[in-house]
N, C-alpha and C positions, 0 to 999 in steps of 0.2 A: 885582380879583376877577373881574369880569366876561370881562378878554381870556384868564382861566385859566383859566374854565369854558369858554370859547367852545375855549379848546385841546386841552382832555384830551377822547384818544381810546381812553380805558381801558374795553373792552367785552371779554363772552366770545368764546368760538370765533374768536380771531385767534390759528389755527396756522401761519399763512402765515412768519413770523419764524424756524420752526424746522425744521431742514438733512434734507434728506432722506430717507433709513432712519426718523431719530428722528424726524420729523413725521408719518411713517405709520403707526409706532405707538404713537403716542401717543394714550392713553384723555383724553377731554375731559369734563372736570368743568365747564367753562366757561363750556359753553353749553348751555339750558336746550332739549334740544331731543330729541326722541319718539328715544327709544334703539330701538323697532324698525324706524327707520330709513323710505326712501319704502313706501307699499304696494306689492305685485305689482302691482296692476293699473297704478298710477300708473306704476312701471317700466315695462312692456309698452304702454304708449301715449305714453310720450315715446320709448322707442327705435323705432315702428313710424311716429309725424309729425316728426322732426327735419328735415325737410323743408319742415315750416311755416315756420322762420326763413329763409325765402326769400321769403318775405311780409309786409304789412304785418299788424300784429292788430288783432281786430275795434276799432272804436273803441268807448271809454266801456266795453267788454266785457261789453257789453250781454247778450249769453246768459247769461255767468256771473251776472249782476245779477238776471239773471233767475233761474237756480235757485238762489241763495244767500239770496232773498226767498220764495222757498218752502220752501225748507228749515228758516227761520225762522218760517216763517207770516206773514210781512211782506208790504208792495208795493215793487214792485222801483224807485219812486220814494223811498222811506224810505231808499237802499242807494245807497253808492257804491265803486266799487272802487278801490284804489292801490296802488303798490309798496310793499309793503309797510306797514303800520300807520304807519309812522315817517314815510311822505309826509304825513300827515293831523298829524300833532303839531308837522308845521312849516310845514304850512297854516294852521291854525288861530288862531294869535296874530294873522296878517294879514286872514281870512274875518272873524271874528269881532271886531275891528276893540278888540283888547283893549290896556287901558290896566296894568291892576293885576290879574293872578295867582296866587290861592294852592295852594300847591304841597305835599302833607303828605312829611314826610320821617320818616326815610329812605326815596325813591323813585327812579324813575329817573332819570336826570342831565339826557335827552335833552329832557325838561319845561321845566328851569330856561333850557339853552340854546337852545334856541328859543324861548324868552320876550325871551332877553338879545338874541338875535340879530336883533331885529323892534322891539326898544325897550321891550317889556313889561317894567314891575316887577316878579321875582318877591318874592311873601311866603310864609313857611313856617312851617307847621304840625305841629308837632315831635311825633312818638309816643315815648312811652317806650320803654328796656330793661326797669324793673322792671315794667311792665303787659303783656312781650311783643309790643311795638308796634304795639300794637291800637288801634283808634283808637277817640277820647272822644266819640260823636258830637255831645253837648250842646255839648259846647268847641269842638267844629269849626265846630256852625252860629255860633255865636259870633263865629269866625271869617272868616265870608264875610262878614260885615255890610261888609266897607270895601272890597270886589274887584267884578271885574265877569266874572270866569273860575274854573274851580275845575280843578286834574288828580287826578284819585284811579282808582290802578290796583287792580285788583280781579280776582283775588288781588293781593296788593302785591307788587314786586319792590325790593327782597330781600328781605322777610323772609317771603312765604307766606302772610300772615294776609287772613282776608277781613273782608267789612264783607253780610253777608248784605244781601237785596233788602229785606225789611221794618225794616234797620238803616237805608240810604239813603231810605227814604220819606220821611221828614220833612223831610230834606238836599235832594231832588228837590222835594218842594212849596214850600220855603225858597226854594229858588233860582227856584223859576219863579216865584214870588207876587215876588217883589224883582229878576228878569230878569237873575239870574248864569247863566250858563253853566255846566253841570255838563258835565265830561269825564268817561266813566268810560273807562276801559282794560284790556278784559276778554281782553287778549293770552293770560293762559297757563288760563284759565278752561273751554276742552275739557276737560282733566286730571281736574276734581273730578267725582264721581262726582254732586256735587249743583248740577250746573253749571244746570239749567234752573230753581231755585229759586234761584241767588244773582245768576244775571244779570237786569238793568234792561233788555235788551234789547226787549221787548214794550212799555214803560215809554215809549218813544220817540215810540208813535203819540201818545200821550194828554199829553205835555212839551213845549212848541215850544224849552223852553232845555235839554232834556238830551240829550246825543250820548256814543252808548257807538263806541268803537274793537274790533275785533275783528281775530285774525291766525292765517291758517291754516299760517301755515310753524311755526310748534313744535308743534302737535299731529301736522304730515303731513308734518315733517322736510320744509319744501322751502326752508329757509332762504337757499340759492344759487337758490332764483328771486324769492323776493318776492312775498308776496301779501296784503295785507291791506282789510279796508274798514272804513267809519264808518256806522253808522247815525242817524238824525233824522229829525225834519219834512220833509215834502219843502220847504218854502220855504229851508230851510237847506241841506239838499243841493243843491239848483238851486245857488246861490250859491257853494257849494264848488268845486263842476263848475265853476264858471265861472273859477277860480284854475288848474284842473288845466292839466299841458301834452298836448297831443295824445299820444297812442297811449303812453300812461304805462304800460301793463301788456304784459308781454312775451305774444309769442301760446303758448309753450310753460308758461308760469304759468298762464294762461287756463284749457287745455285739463287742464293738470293739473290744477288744483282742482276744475275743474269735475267732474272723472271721483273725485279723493279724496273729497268729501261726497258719493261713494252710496255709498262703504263704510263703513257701521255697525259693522259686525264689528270691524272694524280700531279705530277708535275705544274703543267696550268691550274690547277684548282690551288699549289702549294704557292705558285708565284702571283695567283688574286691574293690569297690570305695575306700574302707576306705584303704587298703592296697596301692592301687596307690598314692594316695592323700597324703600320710602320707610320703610317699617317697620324692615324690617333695616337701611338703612344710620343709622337713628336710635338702634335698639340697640346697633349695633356700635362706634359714634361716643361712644355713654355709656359704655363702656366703655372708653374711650380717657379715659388720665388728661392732664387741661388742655383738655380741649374742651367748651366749652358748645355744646348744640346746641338751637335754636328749635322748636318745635313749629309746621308749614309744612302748607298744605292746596292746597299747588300740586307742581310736578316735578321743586320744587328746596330745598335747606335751605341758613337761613341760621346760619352758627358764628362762635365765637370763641373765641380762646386766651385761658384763663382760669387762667393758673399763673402764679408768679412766675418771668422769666426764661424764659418759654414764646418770645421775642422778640415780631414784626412777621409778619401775615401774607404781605408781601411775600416774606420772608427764605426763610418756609415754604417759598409758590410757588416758592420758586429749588430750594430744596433736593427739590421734589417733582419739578418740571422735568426734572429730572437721572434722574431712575427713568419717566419720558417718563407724567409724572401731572399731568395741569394745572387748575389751581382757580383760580375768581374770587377774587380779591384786591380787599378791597369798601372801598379805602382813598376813592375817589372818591365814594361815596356819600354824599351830606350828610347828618350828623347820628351816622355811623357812625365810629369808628376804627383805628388801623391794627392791630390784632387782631381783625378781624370779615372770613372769607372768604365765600365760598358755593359748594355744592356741588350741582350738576345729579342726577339720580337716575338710574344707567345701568341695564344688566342686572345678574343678581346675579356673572356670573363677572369683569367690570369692578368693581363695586362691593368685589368681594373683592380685590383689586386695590389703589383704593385704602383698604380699612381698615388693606392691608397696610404699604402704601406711608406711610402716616401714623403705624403705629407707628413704624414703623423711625426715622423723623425727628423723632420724638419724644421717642425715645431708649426 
């Protein structure tokens, strides 16, 4: 089991597989990422410094640490930055020097294998379908009694659902009174429009055991650069910093986020699109006969083929593939199976697209 998770590299947005013509236009369902694309401004300041990559970048990217601690209302000692969120979820079983991780499923895969990868046991904490895979938080602290780590993404991926901030209070005092680590993973959490009331982020000064993850490439589309950080204690951050490898963040990542958090506008303009959008392709998708579709408070929904003879949503995927329409295929997800996709939330003339594309294949 172990060398299978460590194998499977079934993730979205890998258009790279498909031939020319057909890979450029191909609409991507795949991957959960801001369909109106980089801001203007972020454009016009990576093509006017391309010039920078003839330099080394700042190290520790100290500036950006800097305005990303303000932006937050943080100190920019609480703040670390890395390529991406994904450095910090396979730092961590080694920082934090963890024996025994529980992992709620269905979540991201990327958890379980850097657990496995480092010698960490994972343990899993299973949501339901018939609850909406919401999580029981009475059951979960229940849960942590026998770990010494926790990963809970917030919103969840796949399935959208959150676990508000006054849901994790108790879950955050648990773990710090018993000295579990709490991970939370507030990746796609820009999105919600009630993002400042569900994130623990502030939560961090007053926790020395809870470390939230944060990642600006899906809200500011910069997913070809990598950008994410961790916030905590500074004694735990010191410690992390001290795992990192020198000049981890590219200088054109740097400067780009640096310049995409002063644009607010783009932001509200990105979480109305995503709010409309999400709407209709929920309607349209019910009205599609054999698809259940999840009720999701992030920029992506999670479905499943719910007919007899409806097949695999692999099968789907191929059959969608072919009309150059690509959807996660959520057979990898633990706890999930192989009629459970997920669907990114594009513009509405993509979205129309594919509703279309999924009748037709639907018969």
């Amino acid at each position: 089991m172990a060398m299978d998770i460590l194998r499977e590299e079934n993730h979205g947005g890998n258009v790279y597989g498909l031939r020319g013509n057909f890979r450029r236009d191909a609409v991507d369902f795949s991957a959960n990422i801001n369909p109106l694309g980089l801001p203007l401004r972020v454009k016009k300041l990576l093509r006017e410094n391309i010039d920078m990559v003839s330099h080394y970048p700042q190290p520790a990217a100290q500036a950006l640490r800097n305005d990303l601690a303000a932006w937050h209302g943080l100190k920019p000692d609480n703040l670390l930055i890395g390529n991406g969120s994904i450095e910090f979820i396979y730092l961590l079983p080694q920082v934090l020097n963890m024996k025994k991780a529980l992992i709620i499923t269905p979540g991201f895969s990327e958890y379980e294998r850097s657990c496995r990868l480092y010698g960490v046991k994972p343990v899993f904490f299973r949501t339901k379908e018939k609850d909406g895979f919401k999580v029981d938080m009475p059951e979960l602290i229940k849960a942590v009694a026998d770990v010494d780590a926790v990963f809970l993404c917030n919103p969840n991926n796949p399935t959208g659902t959150i676990v508000p901030a006054r849901g994790l209070s108790a879950l955050i005092k648990y773990c710090e009174k018993h000295k579990v680590f709490l991970i939370v993973d507030e990746a796609f959490i820009d999105f919600s429009d009630d993002a400042a009331e569900i994130s623990v982020i502030k939560e961090t000064a007053r926790h020395k055991y809870l470390l939230v993850l944060r990642s600006l490439t899906k809200i500011f589309a910069l997913a070809g650069l990598r950008l994410g950080y961790v916030v905590a204690c500074g004694r735990v951050i010191k410690w992390i910093e001290s795992f990192q490898y020198p000049w981890n963040v590219n200088a054109l990542a740097q400067a780009a986020a640096a310049e995409a958090i002063r644009d607010r506008q783009y932001i509200k303009k990105s979480r109305e699109l995503i709010r409309v959008e999400r709407d209709y392709l929920v309607k349209g998708l019910r009205n599609l006969a054999g698809i259940k579709v999840y009720p999701a408070e992030a920029n992506f929904l999670l479905c499943k083929l719910d007919s007899p003879g409806a097949g695999s949503a692999r099968e789907l995927r191929g059959r969608l593939e072919r009309r150059k329409v690509l959807i996660r295929d959520c057979r990898n997800f633990r706890g999930l199976g192989k009629r459970f996709f997920r669907l990114a939330v594009r513009n509405r003339a993509e979205n129309k697209k594919l509703l279309s594309a999924l009748a037709r294949c639907l018969g």
